[in-house]
N, C-alpha and C positions, 0 to 999 in steps of 0.2 A: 475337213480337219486333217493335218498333216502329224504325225507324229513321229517328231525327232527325237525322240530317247535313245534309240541306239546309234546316233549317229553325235553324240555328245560322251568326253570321256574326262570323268574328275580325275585330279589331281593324287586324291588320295586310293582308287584304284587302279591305279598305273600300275603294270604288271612290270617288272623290270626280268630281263636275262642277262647273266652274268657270265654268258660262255658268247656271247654274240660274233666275236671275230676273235684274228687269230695270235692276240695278244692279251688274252685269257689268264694267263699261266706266267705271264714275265713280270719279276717283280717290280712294282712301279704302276704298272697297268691292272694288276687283276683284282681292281675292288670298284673298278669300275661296272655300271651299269647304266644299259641301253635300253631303250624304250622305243617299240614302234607303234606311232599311232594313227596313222593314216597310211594306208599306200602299206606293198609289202615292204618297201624299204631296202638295206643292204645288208642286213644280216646273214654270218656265217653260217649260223647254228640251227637246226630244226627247232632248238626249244624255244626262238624269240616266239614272243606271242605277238600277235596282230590285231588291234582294237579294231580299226573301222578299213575294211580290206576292200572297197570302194573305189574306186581310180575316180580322182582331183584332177590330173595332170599334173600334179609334183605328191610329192612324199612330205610328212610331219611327224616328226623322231622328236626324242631326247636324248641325252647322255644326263646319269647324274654321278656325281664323284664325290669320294672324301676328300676332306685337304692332302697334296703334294700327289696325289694320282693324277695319271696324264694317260690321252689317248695316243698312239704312239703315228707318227709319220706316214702319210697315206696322200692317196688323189683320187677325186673323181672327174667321170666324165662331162658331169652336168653341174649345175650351179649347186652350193652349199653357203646356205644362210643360217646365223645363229646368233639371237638373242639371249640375254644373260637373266633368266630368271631370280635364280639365286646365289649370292657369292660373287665372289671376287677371281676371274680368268684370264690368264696367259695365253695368247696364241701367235704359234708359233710356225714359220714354213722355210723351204729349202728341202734341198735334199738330204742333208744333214742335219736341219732344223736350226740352223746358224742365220740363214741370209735374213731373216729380221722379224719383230715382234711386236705385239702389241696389248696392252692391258687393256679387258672390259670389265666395268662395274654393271649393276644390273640397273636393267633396262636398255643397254648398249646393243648394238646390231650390228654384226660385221657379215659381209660378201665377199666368200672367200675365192680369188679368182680361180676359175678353171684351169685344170692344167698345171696344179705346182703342190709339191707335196707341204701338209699341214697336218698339225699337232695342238692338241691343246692339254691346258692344268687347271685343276683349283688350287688357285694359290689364296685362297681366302683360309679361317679359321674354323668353318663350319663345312656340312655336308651342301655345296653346290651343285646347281641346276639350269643346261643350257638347252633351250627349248633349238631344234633344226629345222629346216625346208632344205628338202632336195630336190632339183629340177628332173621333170619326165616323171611317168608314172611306172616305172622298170628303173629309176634312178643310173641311167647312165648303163647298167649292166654290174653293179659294181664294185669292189674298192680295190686300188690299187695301191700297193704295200710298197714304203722302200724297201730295198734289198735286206739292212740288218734289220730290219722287223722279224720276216720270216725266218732267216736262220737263229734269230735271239728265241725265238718262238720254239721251234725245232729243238732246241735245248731243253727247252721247259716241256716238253708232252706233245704239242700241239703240229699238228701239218694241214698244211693247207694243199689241197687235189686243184688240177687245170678246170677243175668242173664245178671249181668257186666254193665247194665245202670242204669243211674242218673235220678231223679225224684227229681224236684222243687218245693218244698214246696209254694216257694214265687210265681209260678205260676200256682199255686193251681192244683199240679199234686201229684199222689199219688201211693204205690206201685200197680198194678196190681192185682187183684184175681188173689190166686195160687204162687204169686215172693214172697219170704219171702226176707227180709233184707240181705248184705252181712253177712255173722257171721264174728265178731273177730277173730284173730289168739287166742289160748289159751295159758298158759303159758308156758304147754308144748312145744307146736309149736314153739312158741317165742326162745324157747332155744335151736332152732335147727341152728336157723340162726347165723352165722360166726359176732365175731366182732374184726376183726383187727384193728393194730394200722396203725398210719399214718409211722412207721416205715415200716408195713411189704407192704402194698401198695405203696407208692409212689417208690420206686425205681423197680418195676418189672410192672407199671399198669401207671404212665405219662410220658409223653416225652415232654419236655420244646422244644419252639418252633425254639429258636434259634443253640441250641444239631443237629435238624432236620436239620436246614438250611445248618450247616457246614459236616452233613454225605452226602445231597446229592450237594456237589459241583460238582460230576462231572455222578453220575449216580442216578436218582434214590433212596432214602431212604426207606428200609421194614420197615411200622411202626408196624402194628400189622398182623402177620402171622405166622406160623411156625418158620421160618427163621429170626422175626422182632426184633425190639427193644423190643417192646413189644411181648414174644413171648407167640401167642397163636393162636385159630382155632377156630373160631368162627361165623363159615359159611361166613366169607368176610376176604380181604385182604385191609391193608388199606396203600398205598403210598404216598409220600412226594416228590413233585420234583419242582426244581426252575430253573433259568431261564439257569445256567449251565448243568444242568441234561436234561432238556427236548431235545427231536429231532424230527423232521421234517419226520422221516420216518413214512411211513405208519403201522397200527400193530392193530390188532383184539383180542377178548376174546372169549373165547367159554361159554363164562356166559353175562348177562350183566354187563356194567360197568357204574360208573358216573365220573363225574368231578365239583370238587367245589372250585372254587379259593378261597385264603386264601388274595392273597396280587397279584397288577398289572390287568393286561389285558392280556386276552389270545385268539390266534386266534384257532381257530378249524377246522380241516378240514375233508374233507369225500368226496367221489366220488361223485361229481353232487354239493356239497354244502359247505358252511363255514359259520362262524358265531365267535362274539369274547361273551366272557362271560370277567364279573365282580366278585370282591368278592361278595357274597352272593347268587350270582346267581349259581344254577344249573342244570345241563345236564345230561340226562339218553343218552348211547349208546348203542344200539343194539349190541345182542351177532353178533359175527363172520363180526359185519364194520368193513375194516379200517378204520381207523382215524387217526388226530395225533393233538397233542396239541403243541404249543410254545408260549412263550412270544410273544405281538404285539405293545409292546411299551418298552422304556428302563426305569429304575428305579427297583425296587423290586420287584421281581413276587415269587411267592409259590402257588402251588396248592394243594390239597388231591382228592386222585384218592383210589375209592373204587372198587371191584369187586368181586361178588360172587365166594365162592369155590364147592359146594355142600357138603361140611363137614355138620356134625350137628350143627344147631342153637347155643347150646350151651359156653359159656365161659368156658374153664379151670380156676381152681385157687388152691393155695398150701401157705397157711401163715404158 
């Protein structure tokens, strides 16, 4: 008998940190809250808490926001995927946050290409919730700020050290002897990074939620994979399956995998144990369990089923 309870994290004990990175303090950003739940993730701050510190070979975060809060301008090294639990989001890239955008409703998944800075908002009426995958199990190393991030930051309390942590002005903390300040990209820098239009992204990089529903009626949907809608490699695979698609038989990964419901109740099974997950709730499975997922009540069920490939971290991209 295998015993997954700690390797499963509801919804409603989600720890959130509210100092995570280094736009804590700027108004617009600071009601935001971050969530790490798999993998140590890219958090600034000592106080993020870490649910399941396990290495997947990707990271599984949240961000959750009030309406008109926005996460501010950034880039990572490795792939960033994000489905829309709850609410209605804005997302937004460029170096300025201009070169183009695109509205997700929940259940939506977007693959935000490597390499180009991005932003997002709740622009819904309620408190939203956008579940992430980051590619690699060190996520890239990461996040990489625009320029007026940190100095807008530095106004408000906040400095960011070369050595990737935050120092609180307002708690009279200070950089370290020896950490110089992050330095700015320089212009040059600046103008290495991609800005596409919302033309060349949206059709190769989101998959609307309801697109998903009706691919997998009877098996399974590839959302992001070689093979997927979104095709790409990005050291994970990411699936779509609903209450037509899913089966009862038993079936293992030689990676680990998770499982995060999107919509319904799902029962779980495994040799010795079972357990039903919620939307919001999620599940780490040990490489090479069986297991099996199905619906455990009737009405609308969707899940996203993640799974390491050992590809590199990396996102492809071609605008």
């Amino acid at each position: 008998m295998t015993d997954l309870t700690s390797r499963i994290v509801r919804y409603g004990e989600l720890r959130p940190c509210k100092t995570a990175f280094i736009d804590a303090h700027t108004p617009g950003s600071d009601q935001k809250e971050n969530f790490t739940i798999i993998g140590g993730g890219v958090s600034e701050s000592p106080d993020q808490h870490v649910h399941i510190g396990i290495p997947h070979g990707f990271n599984i975060g949240a961000a959750g926001q009030p309406p008109k809060c926005r996460n501010s301008l950034h880039c990572h090294r490795t792939a960033e995927v994000f489905f829309v639990l709850k609410g209605r989001w804005r997302f937004f890239w460029g170096r300025t946050g201009d070169a183009g955008e695109v509205t997700l409703e929940e259940g939506d998944i977007i693959n935000i290409p490597t390499g180009i800075f991005r932003g997002f908002e709740n622009i819904g009426t309620d408190y939203g919730m956008i579940m992430a995958i980051l590619g690699g199990d060190d996520a890239g190393g990461g996040v990489i700020w625009a320029p007026q991030v940190i100095e807008d930051a530095a106004d408000h309390g906040l400095v960011l050290g070369e050595n990737g942590s935050l120092y609180d002005t307002k708690r009279g903390q200070s950089l370290p002897d020896g950490i110089s300040p992050m330095p700015l990209l320089t212009d040059a820098e600046l103008a290495t990074f991609p800005e596409p239009t919302t033309a060349e992204v949206t059709p190769h990089y989101v998959a609307r939620y309801w697109d998903l529903m009706s691919l997998a009626d009877r098996t399974p949907a590839k959302v992001i994979g070689e093979n997927g809608k979104l095709r790409d490699k990005p050291g994970f695979e990411v699936d779509f399956i609903t209450r037509d698609s899913a089966t009862p038989e038993m079936h293992s990964h030689s990676f680990p995998s998770v499982l995060m419901p999107m919509r319904g109740h799902w029962r779980v099974t495994w040799e010795g144990g079972e357990t039903v997950l919620a939307p919001g709730d999620t599940m780490s499975v040990p490489e090479n369990l069986p297991h099996a997922a199905v619906p455990s009540m009737t009405g609308e069920a969707s899940l996203y089923h993640v799974v390491a490939t050992g590809d590199p971290a990396g996102a492809t991209h071609t605008f």
